[in-house]
C-alpha positions as CSV (number, residue, x, y, z in Angstrom):
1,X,130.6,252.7,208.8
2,X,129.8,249.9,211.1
3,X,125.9,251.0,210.6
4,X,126.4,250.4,207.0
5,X,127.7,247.2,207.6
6,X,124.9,246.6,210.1
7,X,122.4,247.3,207.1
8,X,124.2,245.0,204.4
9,X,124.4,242.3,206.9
10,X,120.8,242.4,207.3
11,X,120.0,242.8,203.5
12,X,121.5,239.7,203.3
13,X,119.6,238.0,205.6
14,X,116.5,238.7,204.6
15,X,117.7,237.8,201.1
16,X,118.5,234.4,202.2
17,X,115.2,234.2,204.6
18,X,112.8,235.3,200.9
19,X,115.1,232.7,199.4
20,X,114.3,230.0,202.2
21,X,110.9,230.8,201.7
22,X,110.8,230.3,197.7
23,X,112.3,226.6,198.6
24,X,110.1,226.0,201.2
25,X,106.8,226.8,198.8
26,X,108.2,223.8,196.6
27,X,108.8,221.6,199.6
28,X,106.4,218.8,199.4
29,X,106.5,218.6,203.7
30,X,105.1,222.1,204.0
31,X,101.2,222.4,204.1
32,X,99.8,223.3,201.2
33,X,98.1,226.7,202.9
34,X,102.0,228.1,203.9
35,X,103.6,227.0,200.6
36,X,100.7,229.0,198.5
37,X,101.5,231.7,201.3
38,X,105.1,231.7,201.0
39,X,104.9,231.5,197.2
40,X,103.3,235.0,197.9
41,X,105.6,236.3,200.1
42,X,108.4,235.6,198.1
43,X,107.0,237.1,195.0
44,X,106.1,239.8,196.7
45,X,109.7,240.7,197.8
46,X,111.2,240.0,194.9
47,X,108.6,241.7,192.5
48,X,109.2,245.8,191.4
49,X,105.5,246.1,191.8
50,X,104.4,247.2,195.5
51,X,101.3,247.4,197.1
52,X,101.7,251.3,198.5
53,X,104.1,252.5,195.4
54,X,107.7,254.0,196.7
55,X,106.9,257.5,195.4
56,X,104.2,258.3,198.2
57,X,106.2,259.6,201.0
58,X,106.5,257.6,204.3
59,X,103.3,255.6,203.2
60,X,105.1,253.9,200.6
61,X,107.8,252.2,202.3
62,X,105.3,250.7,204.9
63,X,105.1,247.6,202.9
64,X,108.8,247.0,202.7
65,X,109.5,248.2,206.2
66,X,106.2,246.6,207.7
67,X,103.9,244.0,205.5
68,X,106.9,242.3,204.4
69,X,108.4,241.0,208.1
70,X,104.8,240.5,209.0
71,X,104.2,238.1,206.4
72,X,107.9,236.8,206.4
73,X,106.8,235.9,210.3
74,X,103.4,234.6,209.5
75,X,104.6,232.1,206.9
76,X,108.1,231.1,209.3
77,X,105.7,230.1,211.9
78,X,103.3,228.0,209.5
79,X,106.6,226.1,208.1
80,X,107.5,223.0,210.1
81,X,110.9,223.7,212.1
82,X,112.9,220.8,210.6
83,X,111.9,221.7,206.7
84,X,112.7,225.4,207.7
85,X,116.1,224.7,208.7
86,X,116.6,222.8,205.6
87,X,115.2,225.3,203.6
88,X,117.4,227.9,205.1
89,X,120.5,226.0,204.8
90,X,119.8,225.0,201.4
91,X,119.4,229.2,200.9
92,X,122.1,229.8,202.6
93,X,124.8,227.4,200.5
94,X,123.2,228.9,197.1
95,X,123.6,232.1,198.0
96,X,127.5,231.4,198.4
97,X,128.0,229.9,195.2
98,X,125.6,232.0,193.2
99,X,126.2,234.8,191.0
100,X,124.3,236.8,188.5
101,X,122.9,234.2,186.8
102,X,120.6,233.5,190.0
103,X,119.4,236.6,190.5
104,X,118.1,237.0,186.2
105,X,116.3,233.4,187.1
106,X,114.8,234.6,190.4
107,X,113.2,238.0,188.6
108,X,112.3,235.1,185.8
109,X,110.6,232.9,188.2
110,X,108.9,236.3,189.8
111,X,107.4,237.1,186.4
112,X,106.0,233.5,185.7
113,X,104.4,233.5,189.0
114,X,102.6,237.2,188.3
115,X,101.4,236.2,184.7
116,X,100.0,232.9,186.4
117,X,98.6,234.9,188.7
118,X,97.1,237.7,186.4
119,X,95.8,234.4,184.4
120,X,93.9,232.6,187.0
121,X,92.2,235.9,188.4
122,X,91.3,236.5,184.6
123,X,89.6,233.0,184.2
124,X,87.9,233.3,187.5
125,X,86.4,236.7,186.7
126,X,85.6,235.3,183.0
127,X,83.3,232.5,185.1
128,X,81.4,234.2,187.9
129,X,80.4,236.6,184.5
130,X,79.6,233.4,182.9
C-alpha cells in the first residue's frame, strides 16, 4: 500500500511540474527558445499520441519512463528560477481548486497546439515544394 501511495504522490507531481511548464511557455519572462520547448514538452505529456507507441513491449514505455524527465529537466533548467517558482505555485493552487472541467480544457488546449502544429509543417512543406 504505501508503494501505491508512493506512485500517486508522484503522479501528482509530475502533473503539477507538466502544468508549471504549460504556464511557464506563456510567461512573457521565459526566453523565447524554453517557452517554444516547454510548449513541447507539455503537449507531449498531455497528448494520447507517443513517439514509441505503448503496444511495443518495453520499447514503448521508454518515452514516458525516459524522454519525458529528460525533457521535463532540459526545459526546468532553461526557465529562470524566480518565474519557475511562480509558475509552480501558480500549478500547484490550480491543481487544488480544479476539477474536471480543467482537465477537458487541457486535452482542448493539447489538440489546438497539434493541429497548429500539423498546419505549420503543412505550409512549410507546401513552400520548400514551391
Amino acid at each position: 500500500m504505501e508503494r501505491i501511495e508512493r506512485w500517486k504522490a508522484r503522479a501528482r507531481l509530475l502533473k503539477t511540474e507538466i502544468h508549471a511548464l504549460w504556464l511557464a511557455c506563456q510567461d512573457p519572462r521565459v526566453p523565447r527558445r524554453a517557452r517554444l520547448l516547454a510548449a513541447l514538452v507539455a503537449a507531449y505529456a498531455l497528448s494520447p499520441i507517443d513517439l514509441i507507441p505503448d503496444f511495443i513491449p518495453v520499447l514503448g514505455y521508454v518515452d514516458d519512463m525516459i524522454l519525458l524527465p529528460l525533457g521535463i529537466l532540459l526545459v526546468v533548467k532553461m526557465i529562470p528560477a524566480d518565474v519557475l517558482a511562480d509558475c509552480r505555485a501558480r500549478a500547484k493552487e490550480a491543481s487544488l481548486r480544479k476539477g474536471a472541467s480543467g482537465a477537458v480544457l487541457g486535452a482542448v488546449m493539447v489538440v489546438v497546439l497539434w493541429v497548429a502544429i500539423a498546419a505549420a509543417t503543412y505550409v512549410l512543406v507546401i513552400e520548400a515544394k514551391g
